[in-house]
N, C-alpha and C positions, 0 to 999 in steps of 0.2 A: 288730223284736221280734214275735213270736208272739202275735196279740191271744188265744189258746186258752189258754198259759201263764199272762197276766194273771187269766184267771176261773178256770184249775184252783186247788183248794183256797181259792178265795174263801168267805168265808161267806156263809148264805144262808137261807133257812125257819128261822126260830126256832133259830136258834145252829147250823145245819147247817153242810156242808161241802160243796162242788162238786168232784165226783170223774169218774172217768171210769164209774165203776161201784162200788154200795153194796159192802160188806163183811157177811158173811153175820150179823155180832152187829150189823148196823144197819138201819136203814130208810130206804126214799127217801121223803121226803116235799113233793119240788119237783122242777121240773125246774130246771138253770143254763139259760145259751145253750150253743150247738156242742152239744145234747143230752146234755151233762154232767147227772150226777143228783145233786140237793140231797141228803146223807147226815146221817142223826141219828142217832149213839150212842142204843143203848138192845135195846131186843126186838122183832124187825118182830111185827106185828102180826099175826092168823091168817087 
C-alpha cells in the first residue's frame, strides 16, 4: 500500500483537505506530510 494514498484527501487544519495542490476557490492553510497541502473551501485570502 501506498503510505501517500493513506494521507491524500485525509482531513486536516480545521475541516481541511490533504491535496496535492489547493484549487484556486480554496486556501492552503497547513501543510499534510509528503508536502501535501491542507485545502479549506472558502476565498484565499489577499
Amino acid at each position: 500500500m501506498n503510505p501517500l494514498s493513506s494521507e491524500l484527501y485525509r482531513r486536516c487544519y480545521k475541516n481541511g483537505t490533504c491535496r496535492l495542490e489547493c484549487f484556486g476557490s480554496e486556501m492552503l492553510v497547513a501543510y499534510c506530510m509528503f508536502q501535501l497541502e491542507c485545502c479549506l473551501k472558502g476565498n484565499p485570502e489577499p
